[in-house]
Residue, then its C-alpha position, 0 to 999 in steps of 0.5 A: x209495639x207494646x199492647x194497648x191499654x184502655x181506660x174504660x172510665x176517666x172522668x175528663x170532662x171534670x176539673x182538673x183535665x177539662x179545659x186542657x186534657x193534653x198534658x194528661x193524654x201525652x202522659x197517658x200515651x207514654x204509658x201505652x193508653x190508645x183509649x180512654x171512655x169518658x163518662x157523662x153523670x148528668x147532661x152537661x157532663x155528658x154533652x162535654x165528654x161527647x166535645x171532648x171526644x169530637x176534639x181528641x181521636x185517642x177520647x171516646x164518650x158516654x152519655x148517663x144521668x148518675x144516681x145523685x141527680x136521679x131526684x131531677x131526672x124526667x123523659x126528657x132526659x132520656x130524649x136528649x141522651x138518646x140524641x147524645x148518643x147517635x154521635x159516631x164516638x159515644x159508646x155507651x150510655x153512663x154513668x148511670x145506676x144506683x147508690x144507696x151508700x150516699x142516699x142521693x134519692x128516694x129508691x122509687x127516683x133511683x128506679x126510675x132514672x135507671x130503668x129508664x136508661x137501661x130501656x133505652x140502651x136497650x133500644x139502642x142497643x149500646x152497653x150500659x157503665x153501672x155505677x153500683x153502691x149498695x144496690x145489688x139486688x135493686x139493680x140486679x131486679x131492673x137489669x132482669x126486668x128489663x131483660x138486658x145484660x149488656x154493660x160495665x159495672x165499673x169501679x167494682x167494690x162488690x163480693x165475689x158471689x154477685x160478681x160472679x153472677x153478674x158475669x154469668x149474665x154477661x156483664x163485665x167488672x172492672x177495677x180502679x187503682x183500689x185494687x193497688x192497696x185494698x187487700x180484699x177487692x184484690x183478693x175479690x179480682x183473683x176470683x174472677x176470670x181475667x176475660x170478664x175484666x176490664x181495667x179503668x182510673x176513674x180518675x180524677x178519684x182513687x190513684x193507685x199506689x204509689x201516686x196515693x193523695x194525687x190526682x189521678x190520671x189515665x196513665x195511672x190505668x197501667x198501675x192497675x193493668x201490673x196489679x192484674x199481672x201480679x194477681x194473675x201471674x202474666x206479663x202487663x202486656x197479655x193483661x193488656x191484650x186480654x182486658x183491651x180485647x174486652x174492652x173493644x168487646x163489649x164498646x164496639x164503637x171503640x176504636x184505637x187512634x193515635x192522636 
């Protein structure tokens, strides 16, 4: 049997996949996904990943409050993601982070939310999924204030040099089907070293070549995995092997079921 492929972030707790996923994970286990991490971005969405996760043994779930909703974050956020994230299934705290490409709050706001629940990961000890636009160093200043470099920064659009320190800190990047057409976050991913990576959709955002203009899905995530190979000159197999060991790595509640 082929190696396993996990999408590491897949929003199906959002139209078009939330009421009815099955078509897509059928689809997505032919294409050899054993997992798919779904993140939360606010309460609700958090609290369908984690009744997605109790439905389908191949979905795991994240709880975060994302950077658009950190105007209305407070403390008591923080206590029901904790609750959230005492479930056997929910690996990480996310999506959470910072973006000041869209200036959804004022940074203070956006400070507030994500250091909040990066204290709180800490204390629970689970990894944090860091969404990251615009705000290396803000981001970078909480992650070293807080003391704590457990986590994902996913959707990676970022330069070389703060990848790379970010790795040296201990955390992990992974790539969307971006990296299919965009020529520089592929000449970035070439620069990294493959055990660091991991490999996600984001669906339904940004499908990779050649399912461009259509919604994505997690059996899209094997694009990505062939793009890794062709960048780093193996077989889509040992891309899988090395960035699943990763992932399994740095979610330790993840585990690989059928069904």
């Amino acid at each position: 049997m082929s190696a396993i492929l996990i999408d590491t972030h897949a929003h199906l707790n959002f139209s078009p996949f939330a009421e009815n996923p099955e078509p897509y994970l059928d689809r997505a286990r032919k294409e050899g996904v054993g997992a798919v991490i779904v993140p939360g971005v606010d309460i609700p969405s958090s609290e369908k990943a984690l009744e997605l996760a109790d439905r389908y043994a191949m979905i795991y779930a994240a709880a975060g409050i994302h950077p658009e909703d950190a105007a209305t974050f407070s403390s008591d956020y923080l206590k029901i993601l904790e609750t959230f994230c005492c479930h056997e299934k929910c690996v990480a705290i996310g999506e959470t982070g910072m973006d000041f490409y869209r200036d959804y709050a004022p940074e203070e706001m956006q400070n507030r939310s994500f250091r909040g629940q990066a204290e709180l990961a800490k204390s629970l000890n689970l990894p944090l999924i860091i969404h990251n636009r615009q705000a290396d160093t803000q981001i970078m200043n909480i992650l070293k204030e807080v003391d704590y470099f457990r986590g994902q920064y996913h959707c990676y659009t970022g330069k070389v040099d703060f990848a790379l320190q970010c790795i040296e800190k201990g955390l992990l990047i992974s790539f969307t089907g971006l990296i299919t057409f965009a020529g520089e976050i592929r000449e970035t991913a070439s620069k990294l070293p493959l055990d660091a990576l991991m490999i996600e959709t984001d669906s339904p955002f940004m499908a990779p070549v050649p399912y461009r203009g259509k919604t994505n899905e997690p059996a899209y995530v094997r694009r990505v995995a062939e793009t890794y190979g062709e960048i780093f000159g193996m077989t889509v197999e040992n891309v899988a092997e090395r960035t699943t060991q990763n992932a399994l790595r740095l979610f330790p509640k993840l585990a690989l079921n059928e069904g």
